[in-house]
C-alpha positions in Angstrom: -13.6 -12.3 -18.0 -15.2 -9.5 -15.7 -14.7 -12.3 -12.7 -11.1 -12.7 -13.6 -10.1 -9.1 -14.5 -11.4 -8.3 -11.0 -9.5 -10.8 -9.0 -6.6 -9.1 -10.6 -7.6 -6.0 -10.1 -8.5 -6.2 -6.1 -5.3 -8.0 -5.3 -2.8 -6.0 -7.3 -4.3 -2.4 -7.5 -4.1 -2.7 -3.9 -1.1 -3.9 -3.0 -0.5 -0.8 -5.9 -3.0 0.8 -3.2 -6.0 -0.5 -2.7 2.0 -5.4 -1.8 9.0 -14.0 6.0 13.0 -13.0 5.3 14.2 -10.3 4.3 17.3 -9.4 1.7 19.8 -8.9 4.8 19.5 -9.7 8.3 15.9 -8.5 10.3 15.2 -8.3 13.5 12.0 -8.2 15.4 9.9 -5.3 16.3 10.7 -4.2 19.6 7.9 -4.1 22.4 6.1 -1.7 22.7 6.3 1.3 25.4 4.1 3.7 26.6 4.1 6.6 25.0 5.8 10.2 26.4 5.7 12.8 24.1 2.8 15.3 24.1 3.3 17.5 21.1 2.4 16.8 17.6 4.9 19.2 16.3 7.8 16.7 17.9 5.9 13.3 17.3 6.0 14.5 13.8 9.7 15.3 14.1 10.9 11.7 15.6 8.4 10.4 12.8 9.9 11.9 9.9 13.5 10.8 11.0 12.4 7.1 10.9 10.7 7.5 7.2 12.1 5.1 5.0 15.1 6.6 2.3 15.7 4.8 -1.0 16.0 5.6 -4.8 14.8 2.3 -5.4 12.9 -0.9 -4.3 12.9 -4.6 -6.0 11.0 -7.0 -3.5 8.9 -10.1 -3.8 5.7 -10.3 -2.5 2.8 -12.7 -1.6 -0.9 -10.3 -2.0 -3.7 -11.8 -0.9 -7.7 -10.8 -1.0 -10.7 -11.9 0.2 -14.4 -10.6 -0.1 -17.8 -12.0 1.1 -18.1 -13.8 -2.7 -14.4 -14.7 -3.8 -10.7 -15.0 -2.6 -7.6 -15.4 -4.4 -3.9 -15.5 -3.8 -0.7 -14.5 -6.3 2.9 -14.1 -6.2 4.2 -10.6 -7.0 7.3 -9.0 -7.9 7.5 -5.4 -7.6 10.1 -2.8 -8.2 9.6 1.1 -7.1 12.0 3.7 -8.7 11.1 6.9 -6.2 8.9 9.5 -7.8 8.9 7.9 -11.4 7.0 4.0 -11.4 5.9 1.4 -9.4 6.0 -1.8 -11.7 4.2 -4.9 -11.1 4.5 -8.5 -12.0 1.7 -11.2 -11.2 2.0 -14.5 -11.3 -0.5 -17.7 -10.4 1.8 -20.2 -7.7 4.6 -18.0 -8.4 5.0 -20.0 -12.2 1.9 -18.7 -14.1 1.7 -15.5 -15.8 -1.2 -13.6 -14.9 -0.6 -10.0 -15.4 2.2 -6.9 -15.4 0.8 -3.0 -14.1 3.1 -0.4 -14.4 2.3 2.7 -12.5 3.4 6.8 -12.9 2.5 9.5 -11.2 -0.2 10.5 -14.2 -1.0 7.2 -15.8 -2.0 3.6 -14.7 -1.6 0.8 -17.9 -2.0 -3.0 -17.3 -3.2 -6.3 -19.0 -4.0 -9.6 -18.0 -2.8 -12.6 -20.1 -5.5 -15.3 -19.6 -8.4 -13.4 -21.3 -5.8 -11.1 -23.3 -7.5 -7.6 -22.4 -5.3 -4.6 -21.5 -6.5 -1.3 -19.7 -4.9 2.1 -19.9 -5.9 4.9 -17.7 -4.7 8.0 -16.1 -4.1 8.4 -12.6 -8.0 9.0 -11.7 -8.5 5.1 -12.1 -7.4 4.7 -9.1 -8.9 7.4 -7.4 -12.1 6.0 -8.2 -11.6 2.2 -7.6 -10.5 3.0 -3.9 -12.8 5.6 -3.2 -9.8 8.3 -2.4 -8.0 11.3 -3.4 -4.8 9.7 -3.8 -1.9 10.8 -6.0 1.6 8.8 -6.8 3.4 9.8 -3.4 0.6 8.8 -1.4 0.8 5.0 -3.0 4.0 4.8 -2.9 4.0 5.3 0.9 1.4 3.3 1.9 3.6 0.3 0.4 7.0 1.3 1.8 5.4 1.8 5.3 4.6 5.5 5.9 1.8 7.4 6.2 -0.4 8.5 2.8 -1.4 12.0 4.5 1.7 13.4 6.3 1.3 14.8 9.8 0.7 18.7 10.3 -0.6 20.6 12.9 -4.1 20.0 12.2 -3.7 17.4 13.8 -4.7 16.4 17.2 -3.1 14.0 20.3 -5.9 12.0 22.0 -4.9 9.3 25.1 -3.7 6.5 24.5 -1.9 3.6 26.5 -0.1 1.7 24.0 0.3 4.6 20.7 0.6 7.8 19.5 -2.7 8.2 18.4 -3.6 11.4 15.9 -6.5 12.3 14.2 -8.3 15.2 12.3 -11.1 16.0 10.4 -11.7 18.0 6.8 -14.4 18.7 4.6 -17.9 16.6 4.4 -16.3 14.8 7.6 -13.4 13.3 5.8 -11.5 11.9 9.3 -8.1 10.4 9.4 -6.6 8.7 12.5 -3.0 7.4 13.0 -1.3 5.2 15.0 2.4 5.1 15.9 4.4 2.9 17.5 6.7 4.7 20.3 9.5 3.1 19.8 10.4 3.4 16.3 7.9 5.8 15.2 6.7 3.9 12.5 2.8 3.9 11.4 0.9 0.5 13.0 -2.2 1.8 11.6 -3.7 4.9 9.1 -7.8 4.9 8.5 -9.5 7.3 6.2 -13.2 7.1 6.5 -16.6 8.8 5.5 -19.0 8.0 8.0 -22.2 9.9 6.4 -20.9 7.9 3.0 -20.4 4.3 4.9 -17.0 4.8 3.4 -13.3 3.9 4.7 -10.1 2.4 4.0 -8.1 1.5 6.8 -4.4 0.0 6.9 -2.4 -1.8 9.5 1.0 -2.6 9.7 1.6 -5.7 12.5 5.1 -5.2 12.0 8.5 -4.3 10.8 12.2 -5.8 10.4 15.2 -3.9 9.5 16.6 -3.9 6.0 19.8 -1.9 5.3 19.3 -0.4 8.3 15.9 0.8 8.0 12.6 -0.6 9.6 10.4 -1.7 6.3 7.0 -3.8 7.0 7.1 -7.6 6.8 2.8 -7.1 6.6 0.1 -5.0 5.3 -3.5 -5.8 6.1 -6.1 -3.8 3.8 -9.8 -3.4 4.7 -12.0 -1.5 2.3 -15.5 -1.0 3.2 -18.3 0.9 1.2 -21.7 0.5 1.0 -21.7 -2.6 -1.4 -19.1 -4.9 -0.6 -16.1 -5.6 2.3 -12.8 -6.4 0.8 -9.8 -7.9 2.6 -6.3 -7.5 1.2 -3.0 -8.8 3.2 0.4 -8.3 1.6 3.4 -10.3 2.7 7.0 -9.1 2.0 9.4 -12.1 1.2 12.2 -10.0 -0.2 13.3 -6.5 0.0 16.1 -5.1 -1.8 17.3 -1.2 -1.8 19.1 0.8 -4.7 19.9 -1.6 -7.0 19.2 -1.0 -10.5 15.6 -1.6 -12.0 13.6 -1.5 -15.2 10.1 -1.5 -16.2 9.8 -3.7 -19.1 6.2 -3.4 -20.4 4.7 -4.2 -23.6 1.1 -5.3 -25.0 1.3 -8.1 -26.3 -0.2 -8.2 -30.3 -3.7 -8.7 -30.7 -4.8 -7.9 -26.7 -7.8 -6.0 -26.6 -8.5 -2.6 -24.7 -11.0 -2.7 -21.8 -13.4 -0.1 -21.3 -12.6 0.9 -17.7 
């Protein structure tokens, strides 16, 4: 049961942290130029204009992970209504029932039909499983394509040919480096590491189409390293849809049982 649980918890968690054609027409990311600006402060500023703006997301997915012992792929369907849940739908071959998580900003719930268990949790359960301090906001970028730790003016520029490239460090060595693609701005790459810990999460994005308008990744490539294990997670976007309605239906089914987390 542990085995299974944990298949489902690697690939959806996350794609929920640690999820091709799109709804409407895409087009291909642009090659890239050199970059030309030299200030934070306006990299920051052409950054924030390109963010991503909905109320709401339904998209389908393909998540995939893979570790040193076991790999595993699912179909997904996930909706996002901004600031309130991020609702998942997991299914084996895209036919199969395998699981629903439904996410808020203070509580995590889930349950996985094969084994009938169900886990509630708050928000921490995730903190933990990734090895991060990460809240709602910062999860629901990292799956719409923008950066979980905002650019300030801690910041700093170093050289680089191809990217923006930014990076900082905090407390106990906590570092953070970005890339950005100079021509739309958008985030190819966001680490987080903890080198004395042999810690890090890092996060690519190979590329983006335009949906509504918007650039919104067709890929995201997770690595998460600790001192235990090296997990690889890949999430490909098959369908992306903005601001149409959405609901969250989620219900334990009778006689699951809880799962002490």
């Amino acid at each position: 049961m542990k085995m299974f649980l944990n298949k489902i918890k690697h690939t959806s968690l996350l794609i929920a942290v640690s999820f091709l054609w799109l709804a409407c027409k895409t087009t291909k990311t642009p090659t890239s130029n050199s970059p030309t600006l030299t200030s934070v402060k306006k990299i920051e500023k052409f950054h924030e204009k390109e963010q991503v703006n909905f109320k709401t997301i339904k998209a389908r997915l393909k998540g995939s992970y893979k570790t040193e012992k076991d790999e595993q792929s699912i179909s997904i369907s996930m909706r996002i209504k901004k600031g309130e849940g991020i609702w998942l739908s997991a299914k084996l071959a895209g036919v199969i029932p395998l699981a629903k998580i439904y996410i808020t900003p203070n509580r995590v719930q889930a349950y996985e039909k094969i084994n009938g268990t169900y886990w509630d949790s708050d928000f921490s359960f995730i903190q933990n499983y990734l090895n991060a301090d990460l809240n709602y906001k910062n999860l629901e970028s990292f799956l719409t394509g923008e950066l979980i730790y905002p650019i300030n003016k801690s910041f700093n520029l170093e050289n680089n040919d191809r990217y923006y490239a930014l990076n900082k460090k905090e407390y106990q060595n906590l570092i953070f480096d970005i890339l950005l693609d100079p021509t739309n701005f958008k985030v190819k790459q966001q680490r987080i590491a903890q080198p004395f810990n042999n810690r890090s999460l890092k996060i690519d994005y190979p590329s983006y189409s335009k949906v509504a308008g918007q650039w919104f990744p067709n890929r995201i490539e997770i690595q998460s390293k600790n001192k235990k294990e090296n997990t690889n997670v890949s999430i490909d976007y098959r369908s992306v849809v903005f601001n149409e309605e959405v609901s969250f239906p989620y219900t334990v089914p009778k006689g699951y049982k809880k799962m002490i987390l």
